[in-house]
C-alpha positions in Angstrom: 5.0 -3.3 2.8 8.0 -5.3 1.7 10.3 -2.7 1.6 11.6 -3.9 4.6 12.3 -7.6 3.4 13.4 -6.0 0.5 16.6 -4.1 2.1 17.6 -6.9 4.0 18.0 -9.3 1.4 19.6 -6.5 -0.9 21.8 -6.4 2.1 22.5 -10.2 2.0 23.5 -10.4 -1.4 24.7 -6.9 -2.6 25.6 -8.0 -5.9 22.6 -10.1 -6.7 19.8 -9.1 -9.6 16.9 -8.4 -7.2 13.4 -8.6 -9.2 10.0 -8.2 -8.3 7.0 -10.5 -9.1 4.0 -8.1 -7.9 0.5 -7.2 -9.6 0.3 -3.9 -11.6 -0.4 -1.8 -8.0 2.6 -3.8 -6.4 4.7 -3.0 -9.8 4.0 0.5 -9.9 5.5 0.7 -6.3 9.0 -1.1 -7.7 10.6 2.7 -8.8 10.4 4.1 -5.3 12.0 0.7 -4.2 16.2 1.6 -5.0 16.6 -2.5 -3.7 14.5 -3.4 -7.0 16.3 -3.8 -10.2 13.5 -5.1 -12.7 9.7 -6.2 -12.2 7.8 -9.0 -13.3 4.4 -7.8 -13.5 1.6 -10.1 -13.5 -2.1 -10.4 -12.4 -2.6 -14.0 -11.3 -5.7 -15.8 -11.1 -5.6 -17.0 -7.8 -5.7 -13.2 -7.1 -8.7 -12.5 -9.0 -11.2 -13.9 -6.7 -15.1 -13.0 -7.4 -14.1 -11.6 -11.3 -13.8 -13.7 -14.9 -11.7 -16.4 -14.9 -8.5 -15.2 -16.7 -7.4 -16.9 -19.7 -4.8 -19.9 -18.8 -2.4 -19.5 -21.0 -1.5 -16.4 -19.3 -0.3 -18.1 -16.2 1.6 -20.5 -19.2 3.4 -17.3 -20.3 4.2 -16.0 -16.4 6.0 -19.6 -16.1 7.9 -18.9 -19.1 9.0 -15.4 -18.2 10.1 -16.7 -14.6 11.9 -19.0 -16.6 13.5 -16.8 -19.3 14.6 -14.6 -16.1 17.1 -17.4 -14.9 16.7 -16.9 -11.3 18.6 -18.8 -8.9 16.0 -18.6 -6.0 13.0 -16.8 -4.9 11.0 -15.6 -1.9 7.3 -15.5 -1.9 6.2 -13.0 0.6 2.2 -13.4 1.5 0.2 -11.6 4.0 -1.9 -14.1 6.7 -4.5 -14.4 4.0 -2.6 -15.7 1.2 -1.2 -19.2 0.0 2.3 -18.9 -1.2 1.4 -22.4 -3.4 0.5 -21.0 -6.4 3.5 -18.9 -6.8 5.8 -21.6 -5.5 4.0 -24.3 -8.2 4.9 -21.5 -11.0 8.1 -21.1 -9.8 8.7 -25.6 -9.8 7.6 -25.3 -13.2 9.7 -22.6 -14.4 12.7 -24.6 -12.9 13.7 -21.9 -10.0 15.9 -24.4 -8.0 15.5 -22.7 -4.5 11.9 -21.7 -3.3 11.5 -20.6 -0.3 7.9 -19.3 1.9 6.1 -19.8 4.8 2.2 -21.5 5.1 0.1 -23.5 7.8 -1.2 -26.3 5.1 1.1 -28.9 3.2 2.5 -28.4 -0.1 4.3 -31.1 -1.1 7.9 -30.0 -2.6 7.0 -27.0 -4.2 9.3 -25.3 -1.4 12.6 -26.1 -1.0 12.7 -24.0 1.9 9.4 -23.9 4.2 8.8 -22.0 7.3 5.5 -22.4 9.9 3.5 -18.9 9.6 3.5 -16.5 12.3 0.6 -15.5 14.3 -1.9 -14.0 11.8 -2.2 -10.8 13.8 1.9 -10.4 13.1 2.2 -6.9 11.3 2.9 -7.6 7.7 6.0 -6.2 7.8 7.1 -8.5 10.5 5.4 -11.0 8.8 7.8 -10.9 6.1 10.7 -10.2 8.0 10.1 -13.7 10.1 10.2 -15.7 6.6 13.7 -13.9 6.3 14.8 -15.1 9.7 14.1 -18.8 9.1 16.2 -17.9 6.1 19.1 -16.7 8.1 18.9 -13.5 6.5 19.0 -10.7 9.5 16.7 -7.5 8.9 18.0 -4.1 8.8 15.2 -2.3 10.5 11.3 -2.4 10.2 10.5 1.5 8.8 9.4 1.6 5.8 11.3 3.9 3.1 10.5 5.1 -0.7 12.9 6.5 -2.9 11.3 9.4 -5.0 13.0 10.2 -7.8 13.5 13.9 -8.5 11.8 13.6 -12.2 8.4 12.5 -10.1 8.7 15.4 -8.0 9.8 18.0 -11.0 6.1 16.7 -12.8 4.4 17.0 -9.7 5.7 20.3 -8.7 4.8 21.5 -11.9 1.1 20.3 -11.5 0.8 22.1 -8.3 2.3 24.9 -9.8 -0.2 25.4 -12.5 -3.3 24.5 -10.1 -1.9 27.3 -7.5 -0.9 25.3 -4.4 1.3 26.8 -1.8 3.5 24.7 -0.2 2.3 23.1 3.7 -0.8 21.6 2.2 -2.7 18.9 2.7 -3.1 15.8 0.7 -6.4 14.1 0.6 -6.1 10.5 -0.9 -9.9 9.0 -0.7 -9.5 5.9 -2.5 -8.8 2.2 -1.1 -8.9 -1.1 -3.1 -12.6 -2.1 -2.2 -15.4 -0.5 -1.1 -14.9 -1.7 2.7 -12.1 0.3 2.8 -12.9 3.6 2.0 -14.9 6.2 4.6 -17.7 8.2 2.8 -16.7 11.0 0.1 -18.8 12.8 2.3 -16.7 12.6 5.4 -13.9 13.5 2.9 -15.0 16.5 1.7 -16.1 17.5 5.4 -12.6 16.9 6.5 -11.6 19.3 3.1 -13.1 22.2 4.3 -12.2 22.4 7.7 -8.7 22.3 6.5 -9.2 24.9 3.9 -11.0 27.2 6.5 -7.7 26.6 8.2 -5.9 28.2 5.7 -4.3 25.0 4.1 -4.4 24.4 0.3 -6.2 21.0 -0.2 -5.3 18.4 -3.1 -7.5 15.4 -3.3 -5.7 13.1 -5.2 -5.8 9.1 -6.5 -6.0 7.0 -9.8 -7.7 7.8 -13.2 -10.5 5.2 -12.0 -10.7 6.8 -8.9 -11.9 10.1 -10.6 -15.7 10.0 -10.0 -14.4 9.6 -6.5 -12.1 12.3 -6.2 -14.2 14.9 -7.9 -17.5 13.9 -5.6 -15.1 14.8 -2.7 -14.1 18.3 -4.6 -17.4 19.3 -5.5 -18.2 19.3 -1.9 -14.9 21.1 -0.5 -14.7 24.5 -2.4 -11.4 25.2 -3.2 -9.9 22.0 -3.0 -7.5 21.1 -5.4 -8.5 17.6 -7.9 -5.8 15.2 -9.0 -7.0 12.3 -10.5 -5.0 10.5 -13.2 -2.9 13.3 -13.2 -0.1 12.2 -11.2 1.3 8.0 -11.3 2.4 6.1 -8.2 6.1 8.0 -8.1 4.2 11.4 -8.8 1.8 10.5 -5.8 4.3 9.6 -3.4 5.8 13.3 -4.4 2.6 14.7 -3.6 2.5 12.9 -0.1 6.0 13.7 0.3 5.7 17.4 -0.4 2.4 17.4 1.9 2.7 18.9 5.4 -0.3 16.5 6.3 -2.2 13.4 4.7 -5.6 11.8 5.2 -6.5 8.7 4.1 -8.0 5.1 4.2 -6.5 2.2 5.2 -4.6 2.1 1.7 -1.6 2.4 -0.9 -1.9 6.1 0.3 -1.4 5.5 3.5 1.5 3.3 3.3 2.9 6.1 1.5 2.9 8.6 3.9 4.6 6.1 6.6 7.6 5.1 4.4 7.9 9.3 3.4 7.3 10.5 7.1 4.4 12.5 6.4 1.9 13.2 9.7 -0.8 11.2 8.7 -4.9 10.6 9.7 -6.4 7.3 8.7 -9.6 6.2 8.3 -9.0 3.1 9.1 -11.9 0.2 8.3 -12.7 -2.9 10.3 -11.7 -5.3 7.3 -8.4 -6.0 9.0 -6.6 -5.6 12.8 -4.6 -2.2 12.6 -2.0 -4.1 14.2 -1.6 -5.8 11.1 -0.8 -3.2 8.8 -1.4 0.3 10.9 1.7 2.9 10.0 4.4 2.7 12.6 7.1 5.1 10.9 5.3 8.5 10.9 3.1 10.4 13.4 -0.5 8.9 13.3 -4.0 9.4 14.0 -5.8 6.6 13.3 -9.9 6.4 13.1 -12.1 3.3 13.7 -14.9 2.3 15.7 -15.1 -1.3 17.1 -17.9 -3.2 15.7 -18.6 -6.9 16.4 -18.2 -7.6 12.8 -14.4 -7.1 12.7 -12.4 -8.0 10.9 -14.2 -9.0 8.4 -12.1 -9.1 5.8 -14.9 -8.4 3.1 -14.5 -6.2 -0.1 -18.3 -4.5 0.5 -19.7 -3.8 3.5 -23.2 -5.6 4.2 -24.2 -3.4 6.9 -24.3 0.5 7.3 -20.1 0.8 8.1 -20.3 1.1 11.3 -16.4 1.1 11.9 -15.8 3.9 9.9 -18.6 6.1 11.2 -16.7 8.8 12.8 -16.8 12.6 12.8 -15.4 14.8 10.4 -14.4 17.1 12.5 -12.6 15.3 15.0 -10.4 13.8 12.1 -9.8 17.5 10.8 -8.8 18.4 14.4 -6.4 15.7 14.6 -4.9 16.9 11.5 -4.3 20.3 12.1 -2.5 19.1 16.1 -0.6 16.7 13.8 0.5 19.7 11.4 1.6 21.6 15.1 3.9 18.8 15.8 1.2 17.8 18.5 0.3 14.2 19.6 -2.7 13.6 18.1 
């Protein structure tokens, strides 16, 4: 979701090397991103929260890379959850002389440039974009927008191809980052063949470790098409791209069908506000029930997911009146 930040600062300095400091799922993102010019991958421990404590010298060798790289100055973009001191205190030590990102608490001089966070139920994409007004950098429009490049969607055509999809299916993404996120593979699979008994082609799609996933939602859709660890982040955003219609979770998938304009119904989890990070560039149906739990911001669900018990069909309906060009 900092595509948007992205093109305005590309815009303020059109000659500048523009690189991305992102974890793997933020790098893999970086060659639908034409403002990006290089990445700096990196999976920091203050990221890492609840798993093994990462070996230190790693965040030694990020300073030294951020170092190597030259940079002149850098923007740390957070979401209302997140501390932009850790990145700022590699950044000090790597000697990036202008620092600049916004936080409620003190940090001493690890920014150069500081500005007060917005309201936490800001969307994230206006979120970023405020950082960039403190800045004095002016935005050039909130939508979202990929680049796919046509090799992604020459490997992806070919893997429909082989499995037999027409074209004016549907894509069926069913994975999310934690368990919170994601509606049952049941409700999935429901949604699957109502859309296949429409006549659509179905692809259910997501990572290599999303596989068990994926093909619990095949075995119970008939007919549905599996892609799991078939197709990387630029080959999934050609199979959202391609798709007349997308379902999903409150996830990488979804953002992908926002930025590519693709109709799109969301299951969308009380962890978070949708105002916060709901799709606002393509047609949307999104699914939640209030609960007095939410947000909740928790990676498993303690209770019976109450917010995300809704029925398959009424998602499959909104689907098909979104594939009509109908408000959902």
């Amino acid at each position: 979701m900092a595509g948007p930040a992205l093109r305005a600062l590309r815009a303020a300095a059109p000659r500048a090397r523009l690189d991305l400091m992102a974890a793997p799922a933020g790098a893999a993102v970086a060659p639908l991103l034409p403002e990006v010019d290089g990445t700096l991958e990196h999976s920091p421990s203050w990221q890492l929260a609840g798993r093994v404590s990462p070996d230190p010298a790693e965040e030694l060798r990020l300073v030294a890379r951020v170092r190597e790289g030259a940079y002149d100055a850098a923007v740390v973009l957070t979401s209302f959850t997140q501390s932009p001191w850790p990145t700022a205190f590699v950044l000090h030590l790597a000697g990036v002389p202008v620092r600049a990102g916004m936080s409620k608490e003190f940090g001493g001089a690890l920014l150069t440039h500081w500005a007060a966070s917005p309201d936490d139920g800001l969307h994230q994409v206006d979120r970023a974009l405020h950082l960039l007004d403190r800045l004095g950098v002016p935005a050039q429009g909130t939508h979202l927008a990929l680049t796919v490049p046509d090799a992604a969607r020459e490997r992806t055509a070919a893997v429909l191809s082989g499995a037999g999809v027409r074209g004016g299916y549907a894509a069926v993404l069913p994975g999310a980052s934690c368990s919170s996120r994601r509606w049952s593979p049941a409700g999935f699979a429901d949604v699957s063949r109502r859309l296949l008994a429409a006549g659509l082609d179905v692809v259910v799609a997501g990572s290599a470790k999303e596989a068990p996933l994926v093909d619990e939602v095949v075995a119970g859709a008939p007919g549905a098409v599996g892609a799991a660890g078939v197709l990387d982040v630029p080959g999934l955003a050609a199979l959202v791209e391609g798709a007349a219609v997308a379902v999903t979770n409150n996830s990488g998938g979804m953002h992908l069908a926002d930025a590519l304009g693709t109709p799109l119904a969301v299951l969308f989890a009380g962890t978070e506000q949708p105002g916060q990070f709901e799709p606002r560039t393509t047609r949307v149906a999104l699914f939640r029930r209030p609960t007095w739990c939410s947000p909740c911001r928790a990676f498993t669900c303690p209770f019976r997911h109450e917010c995300l018990d809704i029925a398959p069909r009424d998602v499959a309906d909104a689907a098909l009146r979104l594939l009509d060009g109908k408000a959902a």
